[in-house]
C-alpha positions as semicolon CSV with decimal commas, in nm:
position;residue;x (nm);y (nm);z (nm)
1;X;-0,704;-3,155;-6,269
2;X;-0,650;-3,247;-5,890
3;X;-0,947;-3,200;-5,674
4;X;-0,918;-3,281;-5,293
5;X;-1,173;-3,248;-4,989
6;X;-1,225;-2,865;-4,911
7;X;-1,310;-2,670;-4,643
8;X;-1,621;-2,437;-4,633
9;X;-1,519;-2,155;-4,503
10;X;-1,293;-2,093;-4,737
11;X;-1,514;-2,158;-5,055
12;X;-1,716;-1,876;-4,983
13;X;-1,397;-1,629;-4,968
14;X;-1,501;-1,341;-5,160
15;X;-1,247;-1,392;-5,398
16;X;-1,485;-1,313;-5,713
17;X;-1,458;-0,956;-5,608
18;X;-1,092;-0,893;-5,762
19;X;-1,066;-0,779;-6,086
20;X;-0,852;-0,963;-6,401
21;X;-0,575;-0,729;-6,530
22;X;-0,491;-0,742;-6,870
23;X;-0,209;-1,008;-6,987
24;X;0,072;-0,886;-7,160
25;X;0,145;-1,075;-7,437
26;X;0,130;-1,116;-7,848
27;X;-0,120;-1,323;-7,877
28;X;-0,382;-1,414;-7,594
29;X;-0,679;-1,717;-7,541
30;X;-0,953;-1,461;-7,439
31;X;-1,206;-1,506;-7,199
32;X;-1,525;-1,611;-7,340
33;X;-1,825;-1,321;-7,314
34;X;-1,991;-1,293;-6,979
35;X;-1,793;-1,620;-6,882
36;X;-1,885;-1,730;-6,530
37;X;-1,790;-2,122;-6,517
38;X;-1,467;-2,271;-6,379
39;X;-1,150;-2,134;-6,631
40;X;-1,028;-2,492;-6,623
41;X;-1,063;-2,752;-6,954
42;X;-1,177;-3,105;-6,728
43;X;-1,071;-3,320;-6,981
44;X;-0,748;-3,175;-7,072
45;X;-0,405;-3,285;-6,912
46;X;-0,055;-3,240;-6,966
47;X;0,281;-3,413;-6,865
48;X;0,365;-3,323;-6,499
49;X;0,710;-3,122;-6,477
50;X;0,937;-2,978;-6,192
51;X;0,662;-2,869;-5,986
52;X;0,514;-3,208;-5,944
53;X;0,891;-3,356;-5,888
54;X;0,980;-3,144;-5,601
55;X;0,641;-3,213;-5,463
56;X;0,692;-3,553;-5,512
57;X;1,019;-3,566;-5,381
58;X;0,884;-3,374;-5,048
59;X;0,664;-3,691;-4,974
60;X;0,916;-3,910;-5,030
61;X;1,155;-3,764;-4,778
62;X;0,814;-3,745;-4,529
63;X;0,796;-4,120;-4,573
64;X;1,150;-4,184;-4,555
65;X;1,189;-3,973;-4,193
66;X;0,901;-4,151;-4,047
67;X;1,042;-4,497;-4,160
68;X;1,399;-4,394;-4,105
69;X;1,470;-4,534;-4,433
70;X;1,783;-4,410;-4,614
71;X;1,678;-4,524;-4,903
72;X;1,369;-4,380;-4,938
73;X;1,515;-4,037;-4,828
74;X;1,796;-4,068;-5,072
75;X;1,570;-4,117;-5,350
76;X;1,391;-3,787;-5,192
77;X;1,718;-3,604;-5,237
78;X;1,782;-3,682;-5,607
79;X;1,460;-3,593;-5,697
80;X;1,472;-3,260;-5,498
81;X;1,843;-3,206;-5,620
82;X;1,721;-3,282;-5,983
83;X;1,472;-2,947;-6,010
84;X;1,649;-2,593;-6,031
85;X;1,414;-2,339;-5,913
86;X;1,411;-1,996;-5,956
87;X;1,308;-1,743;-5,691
88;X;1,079;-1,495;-5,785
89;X;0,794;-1,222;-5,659
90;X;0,438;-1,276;-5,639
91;X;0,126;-1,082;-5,575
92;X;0,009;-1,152;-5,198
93;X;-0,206;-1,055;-4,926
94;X;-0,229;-1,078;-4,557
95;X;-0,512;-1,149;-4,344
96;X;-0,609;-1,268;-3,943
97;X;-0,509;-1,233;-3,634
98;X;-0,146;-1,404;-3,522
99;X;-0,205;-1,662;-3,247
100;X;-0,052;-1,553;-2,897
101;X;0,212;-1,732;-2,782
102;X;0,253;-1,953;-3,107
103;X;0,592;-2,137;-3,160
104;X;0,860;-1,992;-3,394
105;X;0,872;-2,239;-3,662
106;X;1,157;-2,353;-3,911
107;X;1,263;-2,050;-4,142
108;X;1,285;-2,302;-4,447
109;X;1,056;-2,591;-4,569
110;X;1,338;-2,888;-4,631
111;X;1,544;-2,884;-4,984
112;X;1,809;-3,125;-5,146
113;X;2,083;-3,053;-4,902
114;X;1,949;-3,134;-4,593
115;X;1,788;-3,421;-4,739
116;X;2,047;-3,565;-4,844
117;X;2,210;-3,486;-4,492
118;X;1,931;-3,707;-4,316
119;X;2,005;-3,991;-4,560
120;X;2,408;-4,030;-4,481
121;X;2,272;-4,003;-4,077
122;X;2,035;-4,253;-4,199
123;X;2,293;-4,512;-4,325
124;X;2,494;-4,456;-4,056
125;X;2,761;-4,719;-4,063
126;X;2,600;-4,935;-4,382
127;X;2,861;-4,910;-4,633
128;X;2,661;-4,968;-4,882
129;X;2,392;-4,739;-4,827
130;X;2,694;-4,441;-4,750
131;X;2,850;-4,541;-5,063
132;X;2,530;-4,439;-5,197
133;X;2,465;-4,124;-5,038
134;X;2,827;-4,024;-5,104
135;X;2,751;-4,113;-5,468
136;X;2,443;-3,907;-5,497
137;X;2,652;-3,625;-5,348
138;X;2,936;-3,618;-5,571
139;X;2,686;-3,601;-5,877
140;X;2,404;-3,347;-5,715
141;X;2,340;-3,038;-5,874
142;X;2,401;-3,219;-6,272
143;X;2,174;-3,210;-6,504
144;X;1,871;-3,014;-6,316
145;X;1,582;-2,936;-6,488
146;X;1,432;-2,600;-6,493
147;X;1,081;-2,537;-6,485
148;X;0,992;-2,437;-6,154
149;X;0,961;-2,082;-5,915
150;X;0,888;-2,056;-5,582
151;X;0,830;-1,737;-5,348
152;X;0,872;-1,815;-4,992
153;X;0,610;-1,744;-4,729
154;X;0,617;-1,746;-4,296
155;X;0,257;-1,780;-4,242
156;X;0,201;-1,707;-3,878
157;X;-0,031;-1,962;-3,698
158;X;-0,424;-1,853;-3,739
159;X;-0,316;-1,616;-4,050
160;X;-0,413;-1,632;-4,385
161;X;-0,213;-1,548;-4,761
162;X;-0,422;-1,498;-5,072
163;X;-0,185;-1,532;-5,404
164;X;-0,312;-1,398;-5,702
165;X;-0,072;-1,592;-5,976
166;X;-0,145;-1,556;-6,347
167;X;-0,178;-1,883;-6,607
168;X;-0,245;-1,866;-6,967
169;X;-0,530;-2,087;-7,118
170;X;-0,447;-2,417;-7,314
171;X;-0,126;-2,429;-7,129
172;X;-0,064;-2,682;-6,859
173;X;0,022;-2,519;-6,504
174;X;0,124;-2,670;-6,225
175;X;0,178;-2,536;-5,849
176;X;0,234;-2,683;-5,520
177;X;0,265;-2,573;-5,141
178;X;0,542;-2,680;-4,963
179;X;0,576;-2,666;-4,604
180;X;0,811;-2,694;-4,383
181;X;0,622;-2,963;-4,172
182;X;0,519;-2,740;-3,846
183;X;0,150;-2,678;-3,899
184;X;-0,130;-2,780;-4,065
185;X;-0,179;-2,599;-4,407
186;X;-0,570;-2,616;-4,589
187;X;-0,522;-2,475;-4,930
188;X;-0,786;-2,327;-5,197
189;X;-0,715;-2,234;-5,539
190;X;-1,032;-2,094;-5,711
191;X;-1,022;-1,835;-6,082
192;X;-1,141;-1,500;-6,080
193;X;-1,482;-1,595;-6,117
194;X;-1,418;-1,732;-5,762
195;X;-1,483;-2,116;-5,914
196;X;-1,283;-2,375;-5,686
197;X;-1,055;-2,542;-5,936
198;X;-0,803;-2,725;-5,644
199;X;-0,857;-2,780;-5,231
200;X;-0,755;-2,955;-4,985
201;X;-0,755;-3,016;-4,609
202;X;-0,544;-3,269;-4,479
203;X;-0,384;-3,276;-4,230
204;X;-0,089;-3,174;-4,410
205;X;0,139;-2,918;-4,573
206;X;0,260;-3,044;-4,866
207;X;-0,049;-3,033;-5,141
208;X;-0,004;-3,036;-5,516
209;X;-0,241;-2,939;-5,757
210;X;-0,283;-2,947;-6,201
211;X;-0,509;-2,829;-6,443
212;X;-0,549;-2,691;-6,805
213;X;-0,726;-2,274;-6,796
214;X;-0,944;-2,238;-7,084
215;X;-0,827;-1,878;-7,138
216;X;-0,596;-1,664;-6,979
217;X;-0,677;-1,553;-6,651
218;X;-0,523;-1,511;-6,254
219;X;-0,583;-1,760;-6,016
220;X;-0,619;-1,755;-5,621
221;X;-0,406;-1,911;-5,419
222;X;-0,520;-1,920;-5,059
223;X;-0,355;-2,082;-4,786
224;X;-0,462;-2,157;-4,394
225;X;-0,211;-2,175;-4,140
226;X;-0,430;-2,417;-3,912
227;X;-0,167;-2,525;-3,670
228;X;-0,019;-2,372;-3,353
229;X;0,272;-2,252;-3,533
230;X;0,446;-2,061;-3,769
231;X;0,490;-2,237;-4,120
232;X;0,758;-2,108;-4,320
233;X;0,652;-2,258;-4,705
234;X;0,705;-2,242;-5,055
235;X;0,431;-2,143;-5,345
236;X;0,614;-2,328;-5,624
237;X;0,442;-2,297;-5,996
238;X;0,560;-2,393;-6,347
């Protein structure tokens, strides 16, 4: 389980209020009666997947950029390039006021392709560092592993989205938010008992977050746009 700093005024969302639908499925890990503590097993784990990859390869690529290291960004690529992920709808509401005057924001947080991109303007004229990119681009897109969906969001600045996103129990899950690096995203995941299971505030929009439900249940996934801008941004879960 990840746990980060969190922000109070979003721990007292009235999240509790929504009600659990019914999973269907053949055989189900019930809620236990009158169950009001976190829906999360502390001491279980579980092997981290394509989620945690493509999160991992967004910080990479953050590093790289700020370095200008090709290297680093190239490895950033790969990993990206190494997850297929599969579009799909979620559950999701609306809520604030849009900022006047805000900026318009990217339309995409950053994927394979345009990391890879940055690396060859990276290496420039190092031959052996374009050798490498052109490498990595002849053999992109082999081999990916599956594993991963994501539903894209374009927060505007001072707005909020609440995800409700189902997870059965004594099953790993995994999900991420992925920005696309304009604004400041604050993130709270909490279960429908409205018990904080995953938060975080940096100053950053690119959090990643793993647990283990003890039964089946939906989940909460609220994210702050904090900045001054629009934040396009994936919800990416196993």
């Amino acid at each position: 389980m990840t746990l980060k700093a969190f922000f109070p005024a979003l721990a007292t969302s009235a999240l509790v209020a929504l009600s659990l639908p019914a999973f269907a499925q053949t055989t189900t890990t019930e809620a236990p009666a009158a169950a009001k503590g976190p829906n999360v097993k502390s001491s279980a784990t579980g092997s981290k997947g394509a989620v945690a990859t493509f999160a991992m390869a967004q910080d990479l690529y953050t590093l790289g950029m700020a370095n200008k290291d090709a290297l680093t960004v190239l490895t950033a690529a790969k990993l990206a390039g190494s997850v297929e992920v599969k579009e799909v709808e979620r559950k999701k509401e609306t809520k604030g006021t849009e900022l006047a005057g805000e900026a318009e924001g990217k339309d995409l947080p950053v994927d394979a392709a345009v990391m890879m991109a940055s690396a060859k303007e990276l290496a420039g004229e190092d031959e052996v560092l374009a050798g490498l990119v052109e490498d990595a681009m002849v053999e992109a897109g082999r081999g990916r592993v599956g594993g991963a969906s994501s539903t894209l969001s374009r927060l505007p600045a001072g707005q909020t989205d609440t995800w409700e996103v189902p997870f059965y129990g004594d099953s790993y899950a995994e999900l991420a938010v992925v920005g696309d690096g304009d604004s400041n995203l604050d993130v709270l995941v909490t279960d429908e008992n409205g018990n904080t299971i995953c938060y975080d505030v940096s100053w950053s929009d690119k959090i990643y977050c793993d647990f283990v439900p003890s039964w089946n249940g939906y989940f909460y996934v609220t994210v702050q746009n904090n900045g001054a801008s629009r934040n396009s941004y994936y919800l990416m879960t196993n």
